[in-house]
LODOBA-232923 format. One record per residue: residue in one letter; y, x, z of N, C-alpha, C, O in turn. Coordinates in steps of 0.001 Angstrom, whole numbers, padded with zeros to 6 digits, always signed. Atoms other than C-alpha are relative to their C-alpha. Layout:
BEGIN
aYXZYXZYXZYXZ ...
This chain:
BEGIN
x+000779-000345+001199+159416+026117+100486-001439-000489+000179-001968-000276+001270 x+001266+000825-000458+155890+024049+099986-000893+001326-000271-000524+002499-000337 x+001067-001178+000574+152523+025940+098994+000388+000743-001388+000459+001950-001620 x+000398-000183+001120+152770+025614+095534+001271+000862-000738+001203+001471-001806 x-001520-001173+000558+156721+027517+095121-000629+000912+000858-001447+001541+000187 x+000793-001159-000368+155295+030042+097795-001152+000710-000884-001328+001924-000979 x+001171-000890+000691+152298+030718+095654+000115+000774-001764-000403+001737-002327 x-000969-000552+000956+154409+030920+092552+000851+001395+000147+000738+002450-000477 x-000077-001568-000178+156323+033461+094043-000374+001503+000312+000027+002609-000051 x+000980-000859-000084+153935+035287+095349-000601+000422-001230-000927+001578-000960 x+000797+000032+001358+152207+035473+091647+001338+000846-000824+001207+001701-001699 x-001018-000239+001079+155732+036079+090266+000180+001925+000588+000407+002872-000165 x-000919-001349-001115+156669+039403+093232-001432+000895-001072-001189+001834-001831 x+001246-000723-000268+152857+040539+092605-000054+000524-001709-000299+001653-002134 x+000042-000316+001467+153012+040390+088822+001418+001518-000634+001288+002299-001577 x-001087-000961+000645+156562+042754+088420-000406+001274+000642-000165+002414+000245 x+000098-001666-000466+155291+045256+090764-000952+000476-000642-000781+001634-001025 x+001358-000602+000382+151859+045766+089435+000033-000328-001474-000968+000010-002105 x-000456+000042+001277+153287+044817+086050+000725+001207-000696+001156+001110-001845 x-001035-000717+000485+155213+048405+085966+001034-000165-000312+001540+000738-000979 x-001238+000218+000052+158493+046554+085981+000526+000664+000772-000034+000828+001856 x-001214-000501-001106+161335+048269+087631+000411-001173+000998+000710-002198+000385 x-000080+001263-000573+161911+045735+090523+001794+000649+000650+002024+001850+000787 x-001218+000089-001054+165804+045356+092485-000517+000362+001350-001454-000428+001468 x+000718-000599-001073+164601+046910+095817+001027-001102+000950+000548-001451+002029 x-000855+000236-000853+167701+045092+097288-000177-001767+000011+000168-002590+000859 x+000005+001496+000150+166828+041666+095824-001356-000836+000367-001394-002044+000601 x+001394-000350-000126+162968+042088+096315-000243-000614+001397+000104-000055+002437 x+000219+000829-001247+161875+039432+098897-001818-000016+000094-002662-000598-000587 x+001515-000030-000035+158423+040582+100469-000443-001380+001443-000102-001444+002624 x+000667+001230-001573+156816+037462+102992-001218+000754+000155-001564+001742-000493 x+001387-000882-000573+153427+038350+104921-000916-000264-000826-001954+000380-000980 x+001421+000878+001612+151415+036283+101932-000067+001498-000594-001045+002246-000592 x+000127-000805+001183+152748+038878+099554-000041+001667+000783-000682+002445+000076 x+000613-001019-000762+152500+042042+102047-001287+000255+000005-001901+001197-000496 x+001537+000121-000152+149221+041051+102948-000778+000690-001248-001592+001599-001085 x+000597-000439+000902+148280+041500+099215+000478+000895-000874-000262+001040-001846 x-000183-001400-000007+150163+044615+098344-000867+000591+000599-001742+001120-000086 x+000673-001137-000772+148557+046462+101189-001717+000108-000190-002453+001072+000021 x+001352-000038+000651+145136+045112+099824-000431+000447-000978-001616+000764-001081 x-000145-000636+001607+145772+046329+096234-000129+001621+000240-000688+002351-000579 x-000140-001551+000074+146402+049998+097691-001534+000403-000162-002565-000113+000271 x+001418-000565-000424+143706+052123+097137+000625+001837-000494+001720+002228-000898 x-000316-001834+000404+143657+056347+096456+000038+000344-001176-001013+000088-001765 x-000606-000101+001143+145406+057480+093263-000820+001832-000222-000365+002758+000449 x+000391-000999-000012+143005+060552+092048+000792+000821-000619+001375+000406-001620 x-000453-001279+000435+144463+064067+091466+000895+000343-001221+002014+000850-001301 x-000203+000086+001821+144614+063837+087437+000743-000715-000138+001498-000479-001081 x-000369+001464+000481+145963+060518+087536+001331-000009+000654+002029-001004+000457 x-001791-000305-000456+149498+061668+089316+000913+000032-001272+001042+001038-001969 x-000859-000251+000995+152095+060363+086737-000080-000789-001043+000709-000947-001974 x+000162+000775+001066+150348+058081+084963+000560-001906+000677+001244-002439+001551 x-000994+001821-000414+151274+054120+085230-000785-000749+000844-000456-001891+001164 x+000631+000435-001622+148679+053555+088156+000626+000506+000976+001035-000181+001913 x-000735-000720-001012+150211+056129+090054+001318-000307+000141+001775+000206+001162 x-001492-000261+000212+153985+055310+089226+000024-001810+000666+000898-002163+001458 x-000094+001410-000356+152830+050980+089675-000209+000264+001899+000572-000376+002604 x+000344-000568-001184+151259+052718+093453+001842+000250+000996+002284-000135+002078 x-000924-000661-000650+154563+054462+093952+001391-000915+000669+002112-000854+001665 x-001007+000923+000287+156823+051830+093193-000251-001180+001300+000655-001660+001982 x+000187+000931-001098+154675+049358+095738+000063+000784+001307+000460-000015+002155 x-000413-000607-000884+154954+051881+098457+001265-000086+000707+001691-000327+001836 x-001666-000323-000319+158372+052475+098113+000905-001442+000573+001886-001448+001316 x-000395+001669-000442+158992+048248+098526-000761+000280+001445+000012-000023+002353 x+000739+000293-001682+157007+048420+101845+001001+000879+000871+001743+000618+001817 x-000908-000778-001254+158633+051181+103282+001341-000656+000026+002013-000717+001055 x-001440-000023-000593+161897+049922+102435+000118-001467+000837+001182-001712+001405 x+000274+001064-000470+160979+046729+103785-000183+000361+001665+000485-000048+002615 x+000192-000894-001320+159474+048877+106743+001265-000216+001263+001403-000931+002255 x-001052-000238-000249+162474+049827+107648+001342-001013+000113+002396-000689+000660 x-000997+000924-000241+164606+046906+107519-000524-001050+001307+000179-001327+002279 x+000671+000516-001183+162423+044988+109841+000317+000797+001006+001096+000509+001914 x-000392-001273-001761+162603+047969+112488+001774-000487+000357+002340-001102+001260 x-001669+000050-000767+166465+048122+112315+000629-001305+000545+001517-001375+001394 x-000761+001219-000510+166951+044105+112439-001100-000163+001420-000803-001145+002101 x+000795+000298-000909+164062+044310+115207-000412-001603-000245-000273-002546+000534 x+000686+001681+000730+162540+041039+113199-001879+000143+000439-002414+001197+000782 x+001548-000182+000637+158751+040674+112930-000112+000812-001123+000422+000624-002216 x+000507-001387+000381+157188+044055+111861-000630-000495-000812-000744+000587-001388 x+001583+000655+000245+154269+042057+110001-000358+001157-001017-001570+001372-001012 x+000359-000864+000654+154299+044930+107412-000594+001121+000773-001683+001290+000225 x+000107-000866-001255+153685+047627+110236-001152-000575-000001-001941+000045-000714 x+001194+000626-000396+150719+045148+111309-000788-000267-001122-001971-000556-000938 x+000947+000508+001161+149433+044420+107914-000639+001867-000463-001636+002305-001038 x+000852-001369+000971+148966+048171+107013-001318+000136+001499-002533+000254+001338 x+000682-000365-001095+147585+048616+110750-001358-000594-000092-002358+000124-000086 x+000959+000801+000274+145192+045615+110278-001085+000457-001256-002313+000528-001305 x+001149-000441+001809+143831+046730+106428-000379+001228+000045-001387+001618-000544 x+000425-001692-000311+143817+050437+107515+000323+000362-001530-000488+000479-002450 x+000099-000303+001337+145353+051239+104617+001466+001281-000507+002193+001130-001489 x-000961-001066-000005+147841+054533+104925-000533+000845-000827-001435+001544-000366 x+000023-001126+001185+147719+056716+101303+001031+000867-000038+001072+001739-000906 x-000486+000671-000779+154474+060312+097062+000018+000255+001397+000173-000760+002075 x-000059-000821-000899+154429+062539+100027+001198-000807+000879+000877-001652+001715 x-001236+000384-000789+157789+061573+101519+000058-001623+000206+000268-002168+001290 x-000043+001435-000741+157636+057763+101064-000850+000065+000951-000502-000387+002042 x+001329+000145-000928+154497+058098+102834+000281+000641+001761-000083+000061+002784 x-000885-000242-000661+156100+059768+105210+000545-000329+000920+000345-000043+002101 x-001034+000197-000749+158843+058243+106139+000048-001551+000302+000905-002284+000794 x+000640+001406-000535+156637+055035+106346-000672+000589+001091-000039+000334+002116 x+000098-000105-001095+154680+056528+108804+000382+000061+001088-000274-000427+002009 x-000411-000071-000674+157250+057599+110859+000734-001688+000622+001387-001805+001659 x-000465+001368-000400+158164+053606+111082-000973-000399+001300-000668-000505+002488 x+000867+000086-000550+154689+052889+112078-000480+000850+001327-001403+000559+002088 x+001157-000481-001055+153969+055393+114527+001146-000104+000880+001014+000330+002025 x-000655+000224-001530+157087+054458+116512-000619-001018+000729-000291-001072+001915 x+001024+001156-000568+154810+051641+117496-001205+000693+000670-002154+000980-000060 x+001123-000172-000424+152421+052814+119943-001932-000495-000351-002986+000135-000253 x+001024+000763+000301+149795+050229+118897-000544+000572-001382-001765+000715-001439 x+000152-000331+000860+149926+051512+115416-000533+001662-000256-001193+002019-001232 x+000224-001436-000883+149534+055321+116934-001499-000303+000159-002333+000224-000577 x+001328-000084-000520+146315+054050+118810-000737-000706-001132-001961-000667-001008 x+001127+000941+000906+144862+051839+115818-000114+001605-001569-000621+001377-002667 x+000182-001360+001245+144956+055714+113262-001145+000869+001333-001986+001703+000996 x+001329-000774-000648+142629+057078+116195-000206+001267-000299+000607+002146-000012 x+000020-001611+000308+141287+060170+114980+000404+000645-001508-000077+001672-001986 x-000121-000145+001134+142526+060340+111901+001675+000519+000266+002451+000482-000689 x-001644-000268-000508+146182+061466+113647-000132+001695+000531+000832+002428+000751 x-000023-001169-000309+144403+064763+114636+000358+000671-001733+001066+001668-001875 x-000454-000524+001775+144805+065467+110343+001247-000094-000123+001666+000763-000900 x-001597-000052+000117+148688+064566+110647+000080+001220+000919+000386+002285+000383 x-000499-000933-000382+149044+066700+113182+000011+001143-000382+000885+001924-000008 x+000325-001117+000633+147639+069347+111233+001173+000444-000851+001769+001519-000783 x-000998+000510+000616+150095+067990+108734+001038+000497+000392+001472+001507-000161 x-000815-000029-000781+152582+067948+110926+000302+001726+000213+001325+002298-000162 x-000228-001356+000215+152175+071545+111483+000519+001065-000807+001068+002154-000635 x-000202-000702+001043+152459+072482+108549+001560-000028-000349+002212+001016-000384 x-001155+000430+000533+155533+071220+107504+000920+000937+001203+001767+001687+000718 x-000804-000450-000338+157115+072592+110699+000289+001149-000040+001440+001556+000121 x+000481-001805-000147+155775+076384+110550+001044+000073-001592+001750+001081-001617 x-000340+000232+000869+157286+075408+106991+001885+000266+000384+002497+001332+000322 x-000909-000375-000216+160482+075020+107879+000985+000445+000679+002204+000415+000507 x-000689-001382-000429+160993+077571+110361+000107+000867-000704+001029+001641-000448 x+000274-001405+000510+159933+080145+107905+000998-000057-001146+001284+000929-001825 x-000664-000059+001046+162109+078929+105541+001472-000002+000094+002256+000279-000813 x-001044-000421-000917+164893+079009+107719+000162+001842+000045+001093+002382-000552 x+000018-001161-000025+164414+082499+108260+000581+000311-000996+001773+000573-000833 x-000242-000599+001477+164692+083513+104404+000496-000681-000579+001214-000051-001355 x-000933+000146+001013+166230+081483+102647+000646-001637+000926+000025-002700+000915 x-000597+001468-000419+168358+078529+104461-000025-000711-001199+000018-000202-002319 x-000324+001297+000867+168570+075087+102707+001516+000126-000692+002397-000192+000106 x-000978-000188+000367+171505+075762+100452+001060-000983-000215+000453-002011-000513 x-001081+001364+000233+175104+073132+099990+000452+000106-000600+001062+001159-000787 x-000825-000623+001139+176460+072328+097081+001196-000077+000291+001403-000877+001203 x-001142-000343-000005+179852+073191+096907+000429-000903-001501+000172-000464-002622 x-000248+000448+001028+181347+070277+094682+001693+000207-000468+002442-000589-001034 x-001382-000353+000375+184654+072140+094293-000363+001039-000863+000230+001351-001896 x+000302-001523+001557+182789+075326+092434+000209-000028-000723+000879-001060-000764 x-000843+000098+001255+183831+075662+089379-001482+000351-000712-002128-000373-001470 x+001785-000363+000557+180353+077241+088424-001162-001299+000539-001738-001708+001547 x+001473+000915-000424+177889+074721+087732-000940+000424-000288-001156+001034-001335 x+001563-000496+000200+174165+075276+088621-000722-000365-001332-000360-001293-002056 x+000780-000203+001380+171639+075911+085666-001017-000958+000678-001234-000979+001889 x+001033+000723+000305+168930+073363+085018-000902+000256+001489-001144-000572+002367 x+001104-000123-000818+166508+075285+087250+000100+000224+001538-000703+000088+002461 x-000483+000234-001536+168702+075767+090216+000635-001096+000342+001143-001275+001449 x-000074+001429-000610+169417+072526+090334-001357-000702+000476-001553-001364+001495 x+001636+000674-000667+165711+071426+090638-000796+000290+001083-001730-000285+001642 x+001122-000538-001312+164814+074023+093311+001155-000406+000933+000830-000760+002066 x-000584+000495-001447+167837+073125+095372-000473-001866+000321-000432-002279+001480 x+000307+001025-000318+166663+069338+094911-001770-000305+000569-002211-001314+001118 x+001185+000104-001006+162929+070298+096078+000159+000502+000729-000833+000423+001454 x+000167-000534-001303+163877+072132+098659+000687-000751+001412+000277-000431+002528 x-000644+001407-000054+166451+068796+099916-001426-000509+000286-001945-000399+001396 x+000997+000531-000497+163229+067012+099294-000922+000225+001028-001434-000729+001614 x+001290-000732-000507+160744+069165+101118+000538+000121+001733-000064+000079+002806 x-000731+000104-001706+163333+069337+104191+000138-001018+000713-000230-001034+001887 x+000712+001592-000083+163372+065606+104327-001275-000284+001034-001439-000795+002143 x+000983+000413-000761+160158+065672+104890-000579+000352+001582-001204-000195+002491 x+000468-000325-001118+159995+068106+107148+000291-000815+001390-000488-001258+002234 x-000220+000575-000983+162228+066690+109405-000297-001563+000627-000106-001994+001764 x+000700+001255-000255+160679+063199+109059-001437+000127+001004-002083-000682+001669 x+001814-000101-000346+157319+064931+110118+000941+000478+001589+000153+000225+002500 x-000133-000507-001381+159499+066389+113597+000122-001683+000937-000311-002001+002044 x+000051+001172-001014+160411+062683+114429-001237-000644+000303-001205-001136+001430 x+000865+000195-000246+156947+061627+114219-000527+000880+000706-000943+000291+001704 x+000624-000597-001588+155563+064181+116588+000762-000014+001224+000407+000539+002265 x-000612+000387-001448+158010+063116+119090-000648-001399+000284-000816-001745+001453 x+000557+001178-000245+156425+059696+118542-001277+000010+000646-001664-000597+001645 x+001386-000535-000553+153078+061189+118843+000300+000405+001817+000292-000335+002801 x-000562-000296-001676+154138+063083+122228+000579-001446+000767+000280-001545+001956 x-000145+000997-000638+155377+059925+123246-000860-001156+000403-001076-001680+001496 x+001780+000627-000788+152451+057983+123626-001282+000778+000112-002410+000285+000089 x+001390-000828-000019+150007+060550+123849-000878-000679+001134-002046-000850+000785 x+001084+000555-001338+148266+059016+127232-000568-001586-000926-001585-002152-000525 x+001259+000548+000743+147035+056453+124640-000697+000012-001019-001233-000937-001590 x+000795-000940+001482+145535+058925+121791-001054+000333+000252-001496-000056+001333 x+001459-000889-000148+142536+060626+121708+000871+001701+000602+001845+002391+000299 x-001048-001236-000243+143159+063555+123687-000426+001430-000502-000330+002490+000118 x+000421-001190+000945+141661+065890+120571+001599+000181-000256+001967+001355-000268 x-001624+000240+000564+145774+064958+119569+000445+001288+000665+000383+002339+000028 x-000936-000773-000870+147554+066996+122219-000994+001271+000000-000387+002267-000392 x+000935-001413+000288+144563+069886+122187+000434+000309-001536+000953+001403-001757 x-000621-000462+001005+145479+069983+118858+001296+000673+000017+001425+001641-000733 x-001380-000124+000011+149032+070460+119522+000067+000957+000511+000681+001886-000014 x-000737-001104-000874+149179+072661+122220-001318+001291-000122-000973+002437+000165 x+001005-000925-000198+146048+074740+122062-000260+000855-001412-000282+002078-001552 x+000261-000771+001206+145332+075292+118418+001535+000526-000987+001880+001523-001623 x-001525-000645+000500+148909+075271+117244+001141+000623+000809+002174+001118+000359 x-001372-000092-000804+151085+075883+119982+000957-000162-000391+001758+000689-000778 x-001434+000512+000959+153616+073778+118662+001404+000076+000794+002537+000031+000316 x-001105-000162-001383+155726+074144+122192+000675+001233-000889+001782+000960-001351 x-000615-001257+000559+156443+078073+120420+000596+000128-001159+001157+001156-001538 x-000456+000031+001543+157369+076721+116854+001270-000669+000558+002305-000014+000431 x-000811+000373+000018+159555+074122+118166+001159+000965+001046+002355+000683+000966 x-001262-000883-000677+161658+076746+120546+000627+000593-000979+001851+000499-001062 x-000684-000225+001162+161929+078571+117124+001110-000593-000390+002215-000075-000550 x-001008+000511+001051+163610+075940+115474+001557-000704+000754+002692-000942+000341 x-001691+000406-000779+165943+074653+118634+001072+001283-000056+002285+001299+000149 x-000792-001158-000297+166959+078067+118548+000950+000476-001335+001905+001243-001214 x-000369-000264+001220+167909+078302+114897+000715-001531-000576+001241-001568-001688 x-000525+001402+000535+169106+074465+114448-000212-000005-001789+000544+000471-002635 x-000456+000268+001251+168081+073495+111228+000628-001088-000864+000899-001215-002058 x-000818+001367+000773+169660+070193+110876+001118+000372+000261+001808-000581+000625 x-001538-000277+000037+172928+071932+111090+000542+001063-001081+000415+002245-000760 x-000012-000973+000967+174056+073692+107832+001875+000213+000206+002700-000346+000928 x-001202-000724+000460+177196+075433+106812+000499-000558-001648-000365-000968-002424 x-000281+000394+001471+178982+074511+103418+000709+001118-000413+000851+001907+000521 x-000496-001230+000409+180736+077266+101456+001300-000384+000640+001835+000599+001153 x-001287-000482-000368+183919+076392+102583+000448-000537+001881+001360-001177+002404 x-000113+000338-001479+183232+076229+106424-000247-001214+000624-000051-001383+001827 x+000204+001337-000930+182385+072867+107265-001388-000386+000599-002021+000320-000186 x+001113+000130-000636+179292+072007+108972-000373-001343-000201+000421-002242+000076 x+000712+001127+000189+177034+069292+108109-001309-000307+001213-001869+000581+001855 x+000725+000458-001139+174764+067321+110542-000791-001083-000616-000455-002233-000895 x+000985+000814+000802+171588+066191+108935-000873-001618+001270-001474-001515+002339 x+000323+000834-000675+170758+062462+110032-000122-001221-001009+000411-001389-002105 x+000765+001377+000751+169129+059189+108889+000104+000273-001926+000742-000267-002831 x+000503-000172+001095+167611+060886+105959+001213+001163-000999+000946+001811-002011 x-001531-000238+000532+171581+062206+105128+000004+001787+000255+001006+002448-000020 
């Protein structure tokens, strides 16, 4: 492919995403040209503005990176997305965000280039887990039962699908603090004082080995084993 079809496509990728087109996620061919200038386009989507067609064009280019993210990791190809956010410093949709980080911070390099700005995940991080110990406690993550005969109402369908979502995340946020713990000897070591001193996260996570929450029950006895997002 010369300059001038590269720069075409590049013009063509850059125009459907930030055009509010619905793009094929599967057909959606990102190179480092057009990475590069995604991750330059990001910027912080204010408060008010959740929902509107900045925020939804935002969401939509996210969601292409991560899944991009993620395909690179598993073929173990050139990361260059990984390195392009690392390079632009440019980490802002909760869960994509997420479950892009957790790409990135299996990369040590990408770990040490967020610096102190990883003592605020961990905070993060906290949260989410104190989260879903407690929610363990009272109310387990519920399964649907697609043999019931009773189908859920409108509104219990939406809280069993945020509470799905919200578990997601959590458990996205446990594999990233194993990442964290795993290179900690090249963090700032506010990281691990964070961890162990202000949260004592050693006492949350005994909680939750002790209660397994990636292991549910279904109504009619079978046991599910929550994994790669599933």
């Amino acid at each position: 492919m010369n300059g001038m079809e590269s720069s075409l496509r590049k013009d063509q990728v850059l125009r459907n995403l930030w055009g509010n087109q619905d793009v094929d996620q599967m057909t959606l061919q990102i190179t480092p040209y057009i990475a590069e200038e995604l991750v330059e386009r990001l910027k912080a989507v204010h408060l008010e503005d959740i929902g509107s067609s900045e925020w939804y064009t935002h969401h939509q280019v996210v969601q292409q990176l991560n899944l991009h993210a993620h395909q690179q990791a598993s073929a173990a190809t050139d990361e260059f997305i990984m390195d392009t956010i690392v390079t632009k410093d440019k980490i802002y949709h909760e869960a994509l965000l997420v479950n892009l980080l957790e790409v990135l911070l299996y990369h040590k390099t990408a770990a040490q280039a967020a610096d102190a700005h990883l003592v605020d995940l961990v905070d993060y991080i906290n949260r989410q887990v104190v989260y879903l110990d407690i929610t363990q406690l009272s109310s387990p993550l519920p399964s649907v039962d697609k043999g019931a005969q009773a189908l859920p109402s409108d509104e219990e369908e939406l809280d069993r699908q945020a509470k799905d979502h919200q578990f997601k995340i959590c458990m996205t946020c446990l594999s990233i603090l194993r990442f964290l713990t795993d290179h900690r000897d090249g963090l700032p070591v506010t990281v691990t004082t964070r961890l162990l001193d202000q949260h004592d996260i050693l006492l949350s996570l005994v909680s939750l080995m002790e209660r397994k929450p990636w292991y549910r029950t279904r109504p009619n006895g079978e046991r599910e084993f929550f994994e790669d997002q599933q």
